[in-house]
N, C-alpha and C positions, 0 to 999 in steps of 0.2 A: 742879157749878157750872152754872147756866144763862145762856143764852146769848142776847142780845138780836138782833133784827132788823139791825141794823149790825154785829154778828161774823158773824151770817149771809152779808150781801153778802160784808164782805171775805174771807172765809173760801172762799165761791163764787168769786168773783175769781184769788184764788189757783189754786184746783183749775182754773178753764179756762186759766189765763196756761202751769198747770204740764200741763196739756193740748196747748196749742198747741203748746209747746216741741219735746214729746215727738214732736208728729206734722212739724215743722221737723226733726227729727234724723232720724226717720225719710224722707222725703223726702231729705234730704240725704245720709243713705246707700245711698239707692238711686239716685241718680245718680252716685254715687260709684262704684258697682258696676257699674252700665251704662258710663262711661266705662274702667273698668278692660278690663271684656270688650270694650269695643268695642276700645280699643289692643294687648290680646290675641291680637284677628281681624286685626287691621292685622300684627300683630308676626309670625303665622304666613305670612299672604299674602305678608307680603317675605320672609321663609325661603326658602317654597314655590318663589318667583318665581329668589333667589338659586341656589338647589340644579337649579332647571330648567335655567336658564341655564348654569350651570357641569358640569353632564352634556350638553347640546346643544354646549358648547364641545368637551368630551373628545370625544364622537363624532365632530364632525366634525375633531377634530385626529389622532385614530385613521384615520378615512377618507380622509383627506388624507395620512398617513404608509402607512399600507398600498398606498393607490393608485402612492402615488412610487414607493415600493420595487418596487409589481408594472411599473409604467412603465421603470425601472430596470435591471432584470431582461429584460424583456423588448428592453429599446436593446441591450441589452447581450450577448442572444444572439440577436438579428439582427445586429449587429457582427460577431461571431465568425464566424458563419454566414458573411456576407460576404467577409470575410478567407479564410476557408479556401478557399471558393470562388476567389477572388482566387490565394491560393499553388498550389493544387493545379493550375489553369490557367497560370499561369506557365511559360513554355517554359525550360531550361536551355542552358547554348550548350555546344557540343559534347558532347553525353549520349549516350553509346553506346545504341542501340535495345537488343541483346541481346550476350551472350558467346559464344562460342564453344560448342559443343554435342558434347560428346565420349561418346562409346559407353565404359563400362566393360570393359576388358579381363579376361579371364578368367585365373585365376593358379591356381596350383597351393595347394591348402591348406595354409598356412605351419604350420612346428611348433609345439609348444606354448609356447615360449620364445619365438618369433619374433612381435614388437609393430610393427602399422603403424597410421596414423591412421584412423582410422573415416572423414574424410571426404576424404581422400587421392584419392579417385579421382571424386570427385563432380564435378558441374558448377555454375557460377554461371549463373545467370540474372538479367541485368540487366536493371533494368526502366524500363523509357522510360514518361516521364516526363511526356511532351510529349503524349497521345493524346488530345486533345479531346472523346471519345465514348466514354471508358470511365465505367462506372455507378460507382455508390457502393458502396465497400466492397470492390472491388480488390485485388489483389497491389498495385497503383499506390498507389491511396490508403493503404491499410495500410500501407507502407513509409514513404510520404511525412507520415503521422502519427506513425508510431513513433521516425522517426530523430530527432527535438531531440532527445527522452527519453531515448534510449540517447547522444547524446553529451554530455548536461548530469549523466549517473549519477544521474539520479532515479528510484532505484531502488523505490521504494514507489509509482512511476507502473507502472515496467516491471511489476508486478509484476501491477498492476489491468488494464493491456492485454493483458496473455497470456492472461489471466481471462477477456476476452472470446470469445463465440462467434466473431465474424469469424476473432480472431488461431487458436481452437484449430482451426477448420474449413480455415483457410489452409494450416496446417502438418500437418495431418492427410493434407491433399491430394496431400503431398508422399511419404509411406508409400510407400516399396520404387522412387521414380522415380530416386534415386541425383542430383537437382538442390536446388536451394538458390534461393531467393532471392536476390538482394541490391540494394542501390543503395548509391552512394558514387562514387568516385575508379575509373578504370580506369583502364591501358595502351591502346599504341596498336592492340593484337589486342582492345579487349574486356577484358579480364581483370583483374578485380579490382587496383588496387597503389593505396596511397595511405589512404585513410580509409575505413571503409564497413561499411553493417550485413547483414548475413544472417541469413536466416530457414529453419531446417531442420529435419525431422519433428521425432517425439516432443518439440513446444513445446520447441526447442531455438533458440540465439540466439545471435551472436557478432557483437559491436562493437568493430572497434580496425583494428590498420594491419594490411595486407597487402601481398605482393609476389610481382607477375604469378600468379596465383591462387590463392596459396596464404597463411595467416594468419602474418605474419612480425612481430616489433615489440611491442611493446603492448598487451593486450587484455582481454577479459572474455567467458568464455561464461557462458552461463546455460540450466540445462535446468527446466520447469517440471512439477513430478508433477502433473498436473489429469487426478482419476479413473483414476490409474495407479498398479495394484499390482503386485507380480513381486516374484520370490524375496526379495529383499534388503529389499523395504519393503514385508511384506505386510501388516501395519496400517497401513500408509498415515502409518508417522511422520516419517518423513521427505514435506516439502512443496515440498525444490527442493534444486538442487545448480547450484555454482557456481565459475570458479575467474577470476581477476585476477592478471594479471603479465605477464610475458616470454613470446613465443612463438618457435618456428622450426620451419618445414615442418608446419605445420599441428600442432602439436602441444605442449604447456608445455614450455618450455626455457630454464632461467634463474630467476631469485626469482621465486616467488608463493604464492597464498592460496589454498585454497580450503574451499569454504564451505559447511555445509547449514542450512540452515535446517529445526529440527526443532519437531515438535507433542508437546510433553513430554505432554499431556491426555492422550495414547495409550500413554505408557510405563506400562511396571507395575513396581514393586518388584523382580519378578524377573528384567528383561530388563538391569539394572545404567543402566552407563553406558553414553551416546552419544554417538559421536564427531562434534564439530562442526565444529571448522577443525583446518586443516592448514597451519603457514606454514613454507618452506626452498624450497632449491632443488631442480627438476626437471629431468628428462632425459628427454625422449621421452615426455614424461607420467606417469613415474613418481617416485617420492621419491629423491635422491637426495643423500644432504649431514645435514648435523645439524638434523633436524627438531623445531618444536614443534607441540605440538597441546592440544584444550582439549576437556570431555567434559562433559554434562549428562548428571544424572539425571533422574528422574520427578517429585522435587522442586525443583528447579530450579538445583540445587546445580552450582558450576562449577568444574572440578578441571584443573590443568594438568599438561602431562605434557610428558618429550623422548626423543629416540629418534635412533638413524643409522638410515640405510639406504644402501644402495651400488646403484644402478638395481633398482628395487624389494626391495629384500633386505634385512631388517634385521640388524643387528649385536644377540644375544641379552644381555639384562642377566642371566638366570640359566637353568642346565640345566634344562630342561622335560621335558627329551627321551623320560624313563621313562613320563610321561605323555601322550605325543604331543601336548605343547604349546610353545609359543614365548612369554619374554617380550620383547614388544618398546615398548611402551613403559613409561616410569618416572617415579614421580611427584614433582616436582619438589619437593616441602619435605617429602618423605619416599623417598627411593633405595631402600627395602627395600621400597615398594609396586611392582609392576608389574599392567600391562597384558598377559595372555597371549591369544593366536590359536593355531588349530589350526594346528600343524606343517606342514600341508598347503599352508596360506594365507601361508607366506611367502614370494611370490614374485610379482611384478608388481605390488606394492603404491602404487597411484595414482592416477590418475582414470580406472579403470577403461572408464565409458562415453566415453571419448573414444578407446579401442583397440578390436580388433579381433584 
């Protein structure tokens, strides 16, 4: 078909109208695009801005809680500081300076049945209290630090202060002088009666009543093994020895406890069971009465047991004797278990380190 001059124009017409169009749509999507990315750049800059912000917040709310706490901290052991300084300067009223100072008399060596107090003939040394110019870390201070502890029974404090250098060096110092620490309650000679702690070799300790110098009433000693081996705890398993109860003339006498605390880490399979506590009554420090007692193994296992004794001596649950052994103790939810000891060792069975 051909085509005249006027289907030309309009035909031409058409193709630029349908031209124009295309380059308006085009235009129109590229501002479209540019606006998109430009609210895109706006959208990450407020992020950016937001996340700036909100980490300069945490730092400084981190820097601010660290500082308090170091601020805190710091009020707070210049306080103590203060304080202690304050108590340990404090004068006492009527504090006996020292006790009485007695020479150990010499005695003939008792037979092998014959039990006296290990610290029977010792001397107290009271320690004043009041001395303005004594340095840091003292018999004074030392005392005057230890005693809340031993009379509040915080015993997992006592336990951390013996630990320390000062307390082991203190009591170390004391090796073969036959004296004693103490601070508390005296008579009108000086002499211990009343309330009071003392401090004796081999990381040794006694808090409770006394009377006129001797440990009468109430009490608790405690002896601490730190770096001390010897016959009976040559691996080092046992870690302390302790007893609580009744005392007279320096010595258990009446109900009580006593107690070791053992490092089972150390036990082996073959060394059995270990004896931990001990509770009945005593006589001169030894067992004497219907005793219980409680034994760990090396797994942790905890077994109870009862026993008499008559002043160290036990009453045998069965004849050992062909084998030069003893049982003495028997285990409580089974009587046809016992506990045997060499035949040898049945005799003075008690807290040993507190005779002589």
């Amino acid at each position: 078909m051909k085509l005249t001059d006027s289907d030309n124009d309009k035909k031409w017409e058409e193709q630029e109208e349908e031209t124009e169009n295309l380059l308006q749509k085009t235009v129109t999507t590229k501002v479209l695009l540019g606006v998109i990315a430009v609210l895109l750049i706006c959208i990450l800059v407020l992020l950016t801005i937001v996340v700036s912000s909100r980490n300069n917040s945490r730092d400084k709310a981190d820097n601010d809680l660290q500082q308090s706490i170091t601020d805190y901290a710091r009020e707070q052991q210049e306080l103590e500081e203060q304080a202690l300084e304050e108590e340990v300067g404090k004068p006492e009223a009527e504090k006996p300076v020292s006790g009485e100072t007695q020479e150990d008399e010499k005695e003939e060596e008792p037979e092998e049945e014959e039990l006296v107090s290990a610290d029977n003939e010792k001397t107290a040394i009271v320690v004043d209290i009041e001395d303005e110019d004594d340095e840091a870390y003292t018999k004074e201070y030392i005392l005057k630090e230890a005693y809340p502890f031993f009379a509040d029974n915080r015993q997992d404090a006592i336990w951390d202060l013996a630990h320390l250098k000062r307390y082991v060096k203190l009591s170390k110092g004391l090796e073969g002088t036959g004296d004693y620490y103490y601070q508390g309650d005296v008579d009108g000679e000086g002499k211990p009666h009343g309330t009071g702690l003392a401090i004796y070799e081999k990381n040794s300790y006694y808090f409770g009543e006394w009377s006129h110098g001797t440990r009468n009433g109430k009490g608790t000693w405690f002896r601490f093994y730190i770096n001390q081996k010897n016959k009976t705890n040559a691996n080092g398993i046992y870690m302390s020895h302790s007893y609580s109860g009744d005392w007279a003339d320096n010595l258990p006498n009446g109900e009580g406890a006593e107690h070791y605390d053992v490092d089972i880490s150390k036990l082996a399979p073959t060394q059995g069971r270990i004896l931990q506590n001990v509770v009945g009554p005593f006589k001169n420090g030894l067992y004497n009465g219907d005793m219980y007692a409680n034994t760990v193994d090396y797994t942790g296992n905890v077994q109870e047991w009862d026993g008499i004794a008559t002043e160290g001596v036990f009453t045998l649950w069965r004849d050992m004797s062909a084998i030069g052994e003893c049982s003495v103790w028997r285990y409580v939810d089974d009587h046809s278990v016992c506990l045997d000891i060499d035949k040898s060792e049945n005799k003075n069975q008690g807290i040993r380190e507190l005779l002589k």
